[in-house]
KOLDODO-408742 format. One line per 4 residues: their letters; for each residue x, y, z of C-alpha. Coordinates in nm, 2 decimals. Example, Ala and Ser with C-alpha at 12.3 -4.5 7.8 and 13.67 -1.06 7.14 Angstrom:
residues 2
as> 1.23,-0.45,0.78; 1.37,-0.11,0.71;
This chain:
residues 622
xxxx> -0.43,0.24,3.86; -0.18,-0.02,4.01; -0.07,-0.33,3.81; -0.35,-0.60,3.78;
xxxx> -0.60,-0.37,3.94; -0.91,-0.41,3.78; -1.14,-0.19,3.95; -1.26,-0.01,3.67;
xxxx> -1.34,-0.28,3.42; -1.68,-0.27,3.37; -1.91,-0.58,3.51; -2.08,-0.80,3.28;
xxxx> -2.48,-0.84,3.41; -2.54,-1.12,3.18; -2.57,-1.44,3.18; -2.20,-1.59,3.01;
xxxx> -2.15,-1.90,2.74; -2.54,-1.95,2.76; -2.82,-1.87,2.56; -3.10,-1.74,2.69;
xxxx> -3.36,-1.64,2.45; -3.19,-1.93,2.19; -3.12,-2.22,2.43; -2.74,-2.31,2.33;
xxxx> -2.64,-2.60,2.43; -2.43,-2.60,2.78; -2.09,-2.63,2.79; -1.95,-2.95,2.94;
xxxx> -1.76,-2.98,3.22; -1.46,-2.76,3.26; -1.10,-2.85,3.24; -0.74,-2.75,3.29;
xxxx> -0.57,-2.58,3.54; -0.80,-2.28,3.61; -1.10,-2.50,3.63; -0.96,-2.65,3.97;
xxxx> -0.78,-3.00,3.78; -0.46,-2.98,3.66; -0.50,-3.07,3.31; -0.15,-3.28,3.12;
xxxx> 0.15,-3.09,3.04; 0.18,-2.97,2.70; 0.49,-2.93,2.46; 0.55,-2.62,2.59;
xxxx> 0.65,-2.79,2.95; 0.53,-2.71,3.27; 0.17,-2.83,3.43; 0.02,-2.50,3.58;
xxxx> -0.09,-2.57,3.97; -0.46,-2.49,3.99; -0.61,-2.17,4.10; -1.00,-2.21,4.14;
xxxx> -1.17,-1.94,4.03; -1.43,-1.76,4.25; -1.81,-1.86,4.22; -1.85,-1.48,4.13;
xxxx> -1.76,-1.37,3.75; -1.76,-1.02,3.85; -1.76,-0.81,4.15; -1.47,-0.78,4.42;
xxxx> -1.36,-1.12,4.46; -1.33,-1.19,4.10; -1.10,-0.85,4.08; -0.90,-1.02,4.34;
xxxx> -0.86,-1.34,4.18; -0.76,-1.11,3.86; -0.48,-1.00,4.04; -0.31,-1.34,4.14;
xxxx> -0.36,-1.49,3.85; -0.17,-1.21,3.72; 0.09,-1.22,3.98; 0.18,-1.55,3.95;
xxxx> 0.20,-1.52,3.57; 0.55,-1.49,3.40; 0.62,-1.22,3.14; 0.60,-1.46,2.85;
xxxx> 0.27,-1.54,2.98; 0.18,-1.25,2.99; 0.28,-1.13,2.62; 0.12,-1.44,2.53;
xxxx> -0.24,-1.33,2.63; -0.19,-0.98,2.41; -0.21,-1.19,2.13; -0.41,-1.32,1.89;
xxxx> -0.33,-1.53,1.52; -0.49,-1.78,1.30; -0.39,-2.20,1.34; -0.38,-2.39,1.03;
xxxx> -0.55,-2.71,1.03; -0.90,-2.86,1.13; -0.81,-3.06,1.44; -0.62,-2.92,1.74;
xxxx> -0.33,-3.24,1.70; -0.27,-3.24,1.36; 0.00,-3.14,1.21; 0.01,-2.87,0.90;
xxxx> 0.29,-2.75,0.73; 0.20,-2.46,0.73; 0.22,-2.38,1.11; 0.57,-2.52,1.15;
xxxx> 0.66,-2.24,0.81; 0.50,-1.98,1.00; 0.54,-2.06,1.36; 0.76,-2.32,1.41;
xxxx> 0.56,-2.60,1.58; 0.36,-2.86,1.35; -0.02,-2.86,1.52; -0.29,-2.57,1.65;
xxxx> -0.25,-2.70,2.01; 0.14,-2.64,1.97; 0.10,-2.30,1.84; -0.14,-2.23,2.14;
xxxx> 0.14,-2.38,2.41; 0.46,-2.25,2.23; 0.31,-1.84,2.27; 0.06,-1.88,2.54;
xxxx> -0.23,-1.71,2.33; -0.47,-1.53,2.45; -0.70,-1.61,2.13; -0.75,-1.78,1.80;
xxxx> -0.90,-1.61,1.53; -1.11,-1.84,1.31; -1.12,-1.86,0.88; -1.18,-2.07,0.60;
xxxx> -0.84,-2.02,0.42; -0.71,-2.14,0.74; -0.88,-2.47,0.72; -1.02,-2.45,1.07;
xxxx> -1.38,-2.42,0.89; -1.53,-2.75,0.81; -1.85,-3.01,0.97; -1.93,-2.83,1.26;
xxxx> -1.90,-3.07,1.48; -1.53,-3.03,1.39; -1.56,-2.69,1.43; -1.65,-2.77,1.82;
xxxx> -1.40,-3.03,1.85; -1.14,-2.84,1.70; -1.24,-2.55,1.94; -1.22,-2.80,2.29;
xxxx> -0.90,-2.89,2.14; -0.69,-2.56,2.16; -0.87,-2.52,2.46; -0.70,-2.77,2.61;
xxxx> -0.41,-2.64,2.50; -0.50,-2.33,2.64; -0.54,-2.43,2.97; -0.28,-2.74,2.96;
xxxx> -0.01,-2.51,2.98; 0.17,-2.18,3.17; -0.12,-1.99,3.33; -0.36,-2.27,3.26;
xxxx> -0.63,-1.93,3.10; -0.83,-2.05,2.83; -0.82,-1.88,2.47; -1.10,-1.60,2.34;
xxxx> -1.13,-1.77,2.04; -1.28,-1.53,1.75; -1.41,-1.51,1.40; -1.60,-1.21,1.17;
xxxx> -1.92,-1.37,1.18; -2.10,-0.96,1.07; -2.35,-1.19,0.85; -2.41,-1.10,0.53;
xxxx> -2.11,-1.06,0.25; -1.84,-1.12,0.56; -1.97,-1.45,0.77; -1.66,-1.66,0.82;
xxxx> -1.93,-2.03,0.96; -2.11,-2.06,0.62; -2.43,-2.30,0.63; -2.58,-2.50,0.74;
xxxx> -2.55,-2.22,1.05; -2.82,-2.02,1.06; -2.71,-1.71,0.80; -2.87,-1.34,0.75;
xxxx> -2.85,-1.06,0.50; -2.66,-0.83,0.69; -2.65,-0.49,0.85; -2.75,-0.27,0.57;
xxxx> -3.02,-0.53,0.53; -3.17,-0.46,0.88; -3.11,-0.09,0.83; -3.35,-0.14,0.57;
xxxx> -3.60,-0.34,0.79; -3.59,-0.03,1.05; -3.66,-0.32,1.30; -3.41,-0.27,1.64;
xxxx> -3.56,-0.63,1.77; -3.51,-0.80,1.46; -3.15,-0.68,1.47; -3.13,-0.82,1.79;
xxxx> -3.27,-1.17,1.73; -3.06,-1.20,1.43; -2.75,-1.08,1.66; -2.91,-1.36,1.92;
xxxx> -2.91,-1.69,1.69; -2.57,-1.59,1.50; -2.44,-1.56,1.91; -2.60,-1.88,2.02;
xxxx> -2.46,-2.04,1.70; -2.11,-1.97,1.74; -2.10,-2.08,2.09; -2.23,-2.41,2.05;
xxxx> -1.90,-2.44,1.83; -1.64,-2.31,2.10; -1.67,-1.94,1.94; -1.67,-1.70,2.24;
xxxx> -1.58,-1.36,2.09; -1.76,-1.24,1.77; -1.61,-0.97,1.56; -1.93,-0.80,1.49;
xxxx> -2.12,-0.54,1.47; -1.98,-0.28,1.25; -2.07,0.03,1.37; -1.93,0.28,1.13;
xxxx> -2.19,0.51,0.93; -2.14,0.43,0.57; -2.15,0.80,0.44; -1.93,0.81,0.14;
xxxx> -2.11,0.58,-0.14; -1.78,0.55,-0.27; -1.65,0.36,0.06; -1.50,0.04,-0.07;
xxxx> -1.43,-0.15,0.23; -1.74,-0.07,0.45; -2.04,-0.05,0.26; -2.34,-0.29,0.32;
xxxx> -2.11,-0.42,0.61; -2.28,-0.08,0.78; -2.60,-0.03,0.92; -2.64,0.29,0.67;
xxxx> -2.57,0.65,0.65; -2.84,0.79,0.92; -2.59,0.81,1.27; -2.94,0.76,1.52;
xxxx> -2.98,0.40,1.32; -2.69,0.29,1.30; -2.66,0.36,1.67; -2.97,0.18,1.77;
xxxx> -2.94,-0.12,1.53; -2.57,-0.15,1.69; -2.68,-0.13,2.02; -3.00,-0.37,1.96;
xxxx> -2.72,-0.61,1.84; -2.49,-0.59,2.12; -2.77,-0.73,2.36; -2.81,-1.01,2.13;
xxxx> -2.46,-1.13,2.13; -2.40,-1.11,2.47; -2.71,-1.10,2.65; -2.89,-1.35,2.44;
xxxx> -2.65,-1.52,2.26; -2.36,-1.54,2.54; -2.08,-1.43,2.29; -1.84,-1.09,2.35;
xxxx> -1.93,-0.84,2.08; -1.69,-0.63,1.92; -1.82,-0.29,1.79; -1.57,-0.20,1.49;
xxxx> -1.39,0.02,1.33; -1.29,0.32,1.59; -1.33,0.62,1.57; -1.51,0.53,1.23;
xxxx> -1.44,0.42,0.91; -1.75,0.53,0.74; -1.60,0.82,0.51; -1.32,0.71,0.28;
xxxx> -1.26,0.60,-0.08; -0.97,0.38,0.05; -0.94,0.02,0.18; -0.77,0.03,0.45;
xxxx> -0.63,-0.33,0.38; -0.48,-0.20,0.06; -0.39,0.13,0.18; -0.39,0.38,0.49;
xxxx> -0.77,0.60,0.46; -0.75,0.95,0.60; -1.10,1.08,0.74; -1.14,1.47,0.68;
xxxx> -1.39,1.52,0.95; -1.38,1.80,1.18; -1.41,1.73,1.59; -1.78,1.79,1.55;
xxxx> -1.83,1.63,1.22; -1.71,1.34,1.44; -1.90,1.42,1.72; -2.21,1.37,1.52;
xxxx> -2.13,1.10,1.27; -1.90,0.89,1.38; -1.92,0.88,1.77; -2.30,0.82,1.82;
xxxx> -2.29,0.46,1.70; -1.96,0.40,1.96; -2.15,0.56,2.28; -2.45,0.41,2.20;
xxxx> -2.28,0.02,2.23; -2.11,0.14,2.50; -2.37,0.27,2.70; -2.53,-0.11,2.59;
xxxx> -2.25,-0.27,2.79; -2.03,-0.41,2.49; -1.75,-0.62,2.55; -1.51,-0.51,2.31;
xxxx> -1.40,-0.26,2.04; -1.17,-0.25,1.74; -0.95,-0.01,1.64; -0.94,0.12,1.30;
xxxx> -0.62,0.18,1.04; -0.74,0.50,0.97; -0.55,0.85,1.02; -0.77,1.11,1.15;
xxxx> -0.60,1.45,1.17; -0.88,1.62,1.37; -0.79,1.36,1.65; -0.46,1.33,1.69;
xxxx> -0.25,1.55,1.39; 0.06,1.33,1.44; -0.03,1.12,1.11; -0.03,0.77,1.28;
xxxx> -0.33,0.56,1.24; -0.64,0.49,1.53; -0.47,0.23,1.65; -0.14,0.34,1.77;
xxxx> -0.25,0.67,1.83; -0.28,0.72,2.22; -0.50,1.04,2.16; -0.73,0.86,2.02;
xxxx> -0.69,0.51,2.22; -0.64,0.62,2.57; -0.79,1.01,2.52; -1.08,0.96,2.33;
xxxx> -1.25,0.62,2.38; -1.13,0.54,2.72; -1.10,0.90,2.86; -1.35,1.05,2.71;
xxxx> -1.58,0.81,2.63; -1.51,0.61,2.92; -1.49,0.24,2.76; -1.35,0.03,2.99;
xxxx> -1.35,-0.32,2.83; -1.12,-0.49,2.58; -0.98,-0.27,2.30; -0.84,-0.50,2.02;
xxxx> -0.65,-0.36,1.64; -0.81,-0.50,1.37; -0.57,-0.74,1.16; -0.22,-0.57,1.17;
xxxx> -0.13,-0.72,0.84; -0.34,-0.49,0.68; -0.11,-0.21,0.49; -0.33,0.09,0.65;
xxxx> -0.13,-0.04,0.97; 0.25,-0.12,0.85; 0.32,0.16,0.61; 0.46,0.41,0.90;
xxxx> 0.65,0.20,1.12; 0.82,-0.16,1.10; 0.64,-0.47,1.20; 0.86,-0.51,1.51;
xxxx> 0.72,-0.14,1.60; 0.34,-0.15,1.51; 0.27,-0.41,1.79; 0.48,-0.21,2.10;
xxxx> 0.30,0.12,1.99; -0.05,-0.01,1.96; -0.01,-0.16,2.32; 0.17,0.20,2.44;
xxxx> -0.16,0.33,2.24; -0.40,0.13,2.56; -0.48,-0.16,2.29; -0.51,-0.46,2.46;
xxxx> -0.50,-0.76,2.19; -0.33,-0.76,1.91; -0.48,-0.95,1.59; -0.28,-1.13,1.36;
xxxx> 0.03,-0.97,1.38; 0.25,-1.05,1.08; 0.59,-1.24,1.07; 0.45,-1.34,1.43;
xxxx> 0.76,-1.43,1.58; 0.91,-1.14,1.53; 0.61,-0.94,1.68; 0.63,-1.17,2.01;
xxxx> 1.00,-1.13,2.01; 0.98,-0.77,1.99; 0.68,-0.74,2.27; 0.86,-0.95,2.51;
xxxx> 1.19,-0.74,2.45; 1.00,-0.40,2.53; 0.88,-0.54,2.85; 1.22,-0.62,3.00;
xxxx> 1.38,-0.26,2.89; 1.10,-0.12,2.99; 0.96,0.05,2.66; 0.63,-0.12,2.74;
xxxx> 0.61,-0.03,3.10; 0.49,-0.35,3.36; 0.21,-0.15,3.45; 0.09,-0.13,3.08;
xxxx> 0.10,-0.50,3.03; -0.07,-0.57,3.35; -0.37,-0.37,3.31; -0.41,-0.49,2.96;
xxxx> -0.42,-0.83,3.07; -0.61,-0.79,3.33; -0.86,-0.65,3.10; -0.85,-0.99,2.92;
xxxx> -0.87,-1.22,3.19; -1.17,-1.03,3.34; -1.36,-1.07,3.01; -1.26,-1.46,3.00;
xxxx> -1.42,-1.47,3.32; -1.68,-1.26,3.32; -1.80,-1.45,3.00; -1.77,-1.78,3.23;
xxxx> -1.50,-1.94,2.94; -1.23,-1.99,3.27; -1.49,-2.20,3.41; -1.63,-2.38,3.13;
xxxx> -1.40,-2.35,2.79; -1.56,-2.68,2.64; -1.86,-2.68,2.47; -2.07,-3.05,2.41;
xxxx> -1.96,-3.14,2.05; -2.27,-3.38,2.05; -2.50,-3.08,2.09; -2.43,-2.85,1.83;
xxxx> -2.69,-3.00,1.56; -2.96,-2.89,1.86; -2.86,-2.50,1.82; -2.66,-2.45,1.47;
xxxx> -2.88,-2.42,1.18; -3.22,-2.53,1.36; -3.55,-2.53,1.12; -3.68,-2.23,1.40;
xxxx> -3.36,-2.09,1.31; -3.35,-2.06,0.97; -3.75,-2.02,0.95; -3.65,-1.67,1.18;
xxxx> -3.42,-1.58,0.95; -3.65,-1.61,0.65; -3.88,-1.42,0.80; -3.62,-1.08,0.93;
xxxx> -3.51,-1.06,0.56; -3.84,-1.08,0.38; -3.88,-0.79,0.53; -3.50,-0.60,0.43;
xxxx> -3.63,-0.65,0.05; -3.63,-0.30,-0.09; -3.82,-0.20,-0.41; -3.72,0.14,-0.55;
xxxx> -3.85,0.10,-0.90; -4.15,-0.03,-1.02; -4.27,0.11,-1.35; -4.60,0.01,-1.48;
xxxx> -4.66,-0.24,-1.22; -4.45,-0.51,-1.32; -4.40,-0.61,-0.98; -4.53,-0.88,-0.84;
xxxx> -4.47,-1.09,-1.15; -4.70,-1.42,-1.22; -4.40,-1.68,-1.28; -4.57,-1.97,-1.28;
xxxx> -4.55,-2.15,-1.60; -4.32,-1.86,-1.73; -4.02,-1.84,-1.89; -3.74,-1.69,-1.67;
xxxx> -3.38,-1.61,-1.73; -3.20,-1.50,-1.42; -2.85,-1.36,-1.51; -2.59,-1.16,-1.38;
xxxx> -2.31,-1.16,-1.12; -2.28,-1.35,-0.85; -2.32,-1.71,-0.99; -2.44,-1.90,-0.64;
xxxx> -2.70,-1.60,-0.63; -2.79,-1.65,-0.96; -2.85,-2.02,-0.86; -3.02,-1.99,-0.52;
xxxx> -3.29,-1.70,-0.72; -3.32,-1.97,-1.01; -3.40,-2.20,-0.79; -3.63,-2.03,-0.56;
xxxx> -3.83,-1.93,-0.92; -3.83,-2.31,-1.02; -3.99,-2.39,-0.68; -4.32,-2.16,-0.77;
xxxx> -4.38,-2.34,-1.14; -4.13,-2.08,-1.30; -3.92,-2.27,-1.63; -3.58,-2.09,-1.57;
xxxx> -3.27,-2.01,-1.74; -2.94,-1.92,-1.58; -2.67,-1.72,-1.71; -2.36,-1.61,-1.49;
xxxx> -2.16,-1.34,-1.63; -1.98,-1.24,-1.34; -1.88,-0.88,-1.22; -1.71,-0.86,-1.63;
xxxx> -1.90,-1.01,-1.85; -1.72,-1.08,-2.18; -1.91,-0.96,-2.48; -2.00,-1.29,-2.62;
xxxx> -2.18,-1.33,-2.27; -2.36,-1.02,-2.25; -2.47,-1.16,-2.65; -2.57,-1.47,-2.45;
xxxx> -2.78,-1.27,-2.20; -2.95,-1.09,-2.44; -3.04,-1.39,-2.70; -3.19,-1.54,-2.38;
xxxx> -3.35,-1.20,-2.28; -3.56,-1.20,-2.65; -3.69,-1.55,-2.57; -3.76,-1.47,-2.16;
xxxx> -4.12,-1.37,-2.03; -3.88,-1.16,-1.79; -3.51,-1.16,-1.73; -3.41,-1.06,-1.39;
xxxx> -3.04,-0.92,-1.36; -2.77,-0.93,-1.06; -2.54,-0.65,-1.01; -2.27,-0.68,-0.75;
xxxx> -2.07,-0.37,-0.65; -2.10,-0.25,-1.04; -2.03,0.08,-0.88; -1.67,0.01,-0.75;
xxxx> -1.59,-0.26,-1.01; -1.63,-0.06,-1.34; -1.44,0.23,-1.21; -1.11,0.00,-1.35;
xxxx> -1.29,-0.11,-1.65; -1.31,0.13,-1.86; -1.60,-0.10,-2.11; -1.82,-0.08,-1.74;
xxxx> -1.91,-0.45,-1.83; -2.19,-0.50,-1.55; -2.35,-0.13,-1.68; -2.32,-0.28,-2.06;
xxxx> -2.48,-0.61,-1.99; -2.81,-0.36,-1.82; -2.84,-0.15,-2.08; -2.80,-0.40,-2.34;
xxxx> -3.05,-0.58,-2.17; -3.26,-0.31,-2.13; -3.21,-0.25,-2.52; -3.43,-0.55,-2.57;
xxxx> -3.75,-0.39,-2.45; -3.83,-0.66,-2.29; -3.93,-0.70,-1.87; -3.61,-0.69,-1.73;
xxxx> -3.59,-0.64,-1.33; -3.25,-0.52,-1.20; -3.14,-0.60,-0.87; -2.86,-0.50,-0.68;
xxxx> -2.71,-0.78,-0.43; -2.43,-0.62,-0.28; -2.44,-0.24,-0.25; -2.79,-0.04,-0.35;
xxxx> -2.58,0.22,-0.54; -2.56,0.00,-0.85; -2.94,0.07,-0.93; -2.83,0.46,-1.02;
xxxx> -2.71,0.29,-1.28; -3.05,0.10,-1.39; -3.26,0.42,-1.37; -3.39,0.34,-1.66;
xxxx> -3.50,-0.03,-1.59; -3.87,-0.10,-1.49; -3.79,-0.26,-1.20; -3.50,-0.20,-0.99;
xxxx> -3.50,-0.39,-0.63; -3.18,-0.38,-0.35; -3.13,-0.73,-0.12; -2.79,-0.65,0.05;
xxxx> -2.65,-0.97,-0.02; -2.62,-1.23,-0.25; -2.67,-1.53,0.00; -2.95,-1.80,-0.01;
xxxx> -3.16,-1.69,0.23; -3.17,-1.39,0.07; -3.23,-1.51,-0.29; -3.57,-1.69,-0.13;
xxxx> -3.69,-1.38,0.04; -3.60,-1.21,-0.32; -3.84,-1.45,-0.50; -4.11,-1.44,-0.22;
xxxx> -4.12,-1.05,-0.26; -4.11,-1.09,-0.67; -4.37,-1.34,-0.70; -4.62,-1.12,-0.45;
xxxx> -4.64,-1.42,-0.18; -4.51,-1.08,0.10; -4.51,-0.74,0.03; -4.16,-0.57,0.01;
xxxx> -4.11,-0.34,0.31; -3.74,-0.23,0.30; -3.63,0.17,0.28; -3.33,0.28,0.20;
xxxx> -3.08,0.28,0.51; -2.87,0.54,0.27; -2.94,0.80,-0.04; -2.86,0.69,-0.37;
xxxx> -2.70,0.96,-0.60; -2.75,1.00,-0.94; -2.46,0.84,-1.18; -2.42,1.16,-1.33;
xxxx> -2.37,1.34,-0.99; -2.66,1.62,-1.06; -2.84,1.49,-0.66; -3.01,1.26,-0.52;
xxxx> -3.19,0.97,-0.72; -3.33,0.78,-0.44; -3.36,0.96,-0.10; -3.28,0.76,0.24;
xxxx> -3.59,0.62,0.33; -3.75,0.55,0.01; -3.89,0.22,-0.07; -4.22,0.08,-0.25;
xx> -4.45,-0.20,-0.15; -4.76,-0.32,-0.27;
């Protein structure tokens, strides 16, 4: 393929920076150089002189205005758009010191001119999260920055909005249990409308490109990283539910999806964050694993997938990770595959990433590997210094850098953010966090409540007018079920242990326990946590608990393969999540106002290893 030909990229048939189904707010007017005004010069320096683009976001005239805008742009321009950090501050103009210790400059918009990014990746830590109307203002800010500046092209600006334990925009935007959660509800158009309002939500605040769905098939109960952040074990769901989802980012919710983590990091007992995971699988073990979920959201039109820091020897034996391996980049999901959007790494701070090579390395190898973006590089200068040094000896060859920008300009405009990067900061209270919102949202996790346990009927509970201790891990959780109780007449009692409760608290809990019509207990990832502790706190405070004799209902919050440990409780229930909206579809199923009708999305195995406790599937109602 010749420089800046885009040909191949596939077309986007929907609808871009709208919502359909949802009714986003429009964007405003657009602005900056690519929008047809030439927008104020920047820090950086230089005005850009306007290119229009064409009416058409895809098709042969947008590959044509693709390939001048690429022309015309200069290398650092172009090294610019491969990359993608995190600003510090809530306002585009203000200045943090924390920018000018890590990049130089003083504000966001700065950061933005000095490189030329191609995106912004949103967090909390970062202090871009705050009133959402700030989140939209901040977000019209850098894109004015964006376009103010060099080649005038506006920024993909990002965030990990999965839903569930990792949602970056907390409330009052519209928030949902999570993938293993829909596994459980077995329901491919809930998926989607849930996908469809978290979409439609992040673009009323400037957020075009959603890192979400996971699509790896949490096989390996002991997986520490993945977990509920996966649709389940079974490869057919998880492919469906992934694919359901894509259509409600994009199609629906007008956001790029990004299907994560390739080639699938489903089957390890190591973080890649922490350390680099090695999957075992065979070529047809990953065949029929790994790969269904990744054709099925690619067959679904997705916009965009992330690489993995994995090593997987059946793929490429050369004992680099996913994402600078060209085997598995280039060969497997373009080649093979035949993906032809936007391939970005996942955050290449992460140590699964920067144990082989140096940080100057890991970012020319994953763009020699056919990634496109980089995310979050660390000591960032040094990572731009060393990209723009490859280019001009050559290392990175012209034609490389071209095609992978091209690949990111075609998805800015196919997604219509060259023609309108501003959203209407006035608007956002008339799509984020909407009563239909959140009413839809109660009603798609009612039914991702799983029972698997109910011994001598003590489900549905009569709580009015009863004395109720809710304890455990978790202490919002513990305060959202509390107060979801209180609302239907319950007296309550709260007791927060946290994931190691101290012995004097687990005395606490069980005092309260003695005196309790029925004490229900939150577990969070007691599974992973008391592997280091070698008291297993969370497990003590359960069977002390249970010790009482009284009615004690275990449920599990994070991970379902806590409740192998609370075989022996009378009730044992898995939510997925310890959010609010969970908590209130908890107490609807507990108090019998809706009838639980979660399976499992994944087996439980027996604490003691001897099989299977709860098979996939399984789940009670009533």
């Amino acid at each position: 393929m010749a420089p800046a030909d885009v040909g191949s990229f596939r077309p986007s048939s929907r609808p871009a920076r709208r919502s359909v189904l949802l009714g986003t707010a429009g964007a405003v007017a657009a602005f900056g150089a690519l929008g047809g005004r030439a927008a104020a010069a920047t820090p950086s320096g230089s005005t850009p002189t306007p290119l229009t683009p064409p009416e058409e976001r895809t098709g042969p005239r947008a590959q044509a205005w693709i390939r001048r805008v690429v022309a015309r742009m200069s290398v650092e321009e172009k090294v610019g758009q491969l990359l993608v950090t995190h600003v510090y501050g809530a306002a585009a103009d203000s200045a943090d010191a924390r920018n000018t210790a890590e990049y130089g400059v003083a504000t966001p918009a700065e950061v933005v001119a000095k490189y030329h990014l191609g995106g912004v990746c949103y967090f909390t830590w970062s202090g871009n999260v705050g009133p959402l109307p700030g989140v939209a203002a901040l977000s019209n800010g850098l894109q004015a920055a964006a376009t103010g500046t060099g080649a005038g092209l506006p920024l993909l600006i990002s965030t990990d909005q999965e839903q569930g334990t990792i949602a970056r925009i907390g409330p009052p935007a519209t928030q949902f249990p999570g993938n293993m959660a829909l596994g459980a509800g077995r329901d491919a158009a809930a998926a989607r409308e849930a996908a469809a309002i978290t979409g439609a939500e992040l673009a009323a605040l400037g957020i075009n490109h959603d890192y979400a769905p996971d699509a790896d098939v949490n096989v390996d109960p002991g997986n520490p990283v993945i977990g509920v952040r996966s649709f389940g074990s079974d490869p057919g769901l998880v492919a469906e539910l992934a694919a359901a989802q894509v259509l409600g980012y994009q199609r629906d919710g007008g956001v790029a999806a990004t299907a994560k983590h390739f080639p699938g990091h489903g089957d390890t007992k190591v973080d890649s964050h922490t350390g680099i995971p090695e999957i075992r699988h065979t070529r047809q073990q990953w065949e029929s694993l790994d790969a269904p979920p990744f054709r099925a959201v690619i067959e679904a039109g997705i916009d965009s997938i992330m690489t993995g820091h994995l090593v997987f020897p059946a793929l490429d034996p050369s004992g680099d990770p996913a994402t600078l391996s060209r085997p598995i980049v280039t060969g497997l999901l373009r080649e093979e595959l035949g993906f032809t959007g936007l391939v970005v790494t996942d955050a290449l701070g992460m140590k699964g990433v920067r144990d082989k090579y140096g940080d100057d390395q890991v970012v020319i190898l994953a763009i020699n590997a056919g990634v496109d973006m980089l995310l979050r590089p660390p000591a960032f200068d040094l990572a731009h210094r060393s990209l723009l040094a490859a280019v001009r000896s050559g290392r990175i060859s012209r034609h490389r850098l071209d095609e992978a920008v091209g690949r990111i300009i075609r998805l800015k405009l196919a997604n219509g953010i060259v023609h309108h990067p501003a959203v209407d900061v006035s608007a956002v209270a008339d799509t984020v966090g909407t009563p239909a919102h959140l009413d839809r949202a109660d009603r798609i996790t009612e039914a991702t409540t799983t029972v698997v346990r109910n011994a001598a009927g003590l489900l549905p509970a009569r709580v009015d007018r009863r004395r109720l201790l809710v304890a455990g891990a978790g202490g919002s959780a513990v305060q959202y079920l509390a107060g979801a109780l209180a609302d239907r007449g319950a007296e309550t009692r709260t007791l927060s242990t946290g994931t190691r409760p101290t012995d004097a608290a687990i005395a606490g809990a069980v005092a309260a326990a003695d005196d309790a019509d029925l004490t229900v207990v939150l577990t969070s990832k007691a599974w992973d946590t008391d592997v280091t502790d070698p008291q297993a706190r969370q497990r003590l405070l359960v069977e002390k608990l249970l010790g009482t004799g009284r009615p004690i209902v275990v449920v599990a919050v994070a991970d379902p393969y806590d409740l192998a440990y609370a075989d022996r409780a009378p009730a044992c229930v898995a939510v997925y999540a310890p959010n609010a909206v969970t908590m209130r579809a908890l107490a609807r199923v507990l108090c019998g106002e809706v009838g639980p009708r979660g399976r499992l999305p994944v087996e439980i195995p027996a604490a003691d290893g001897s099989g299977v406790l709860y098979p996939y599937g399984h789940g009670l109602t009533w």
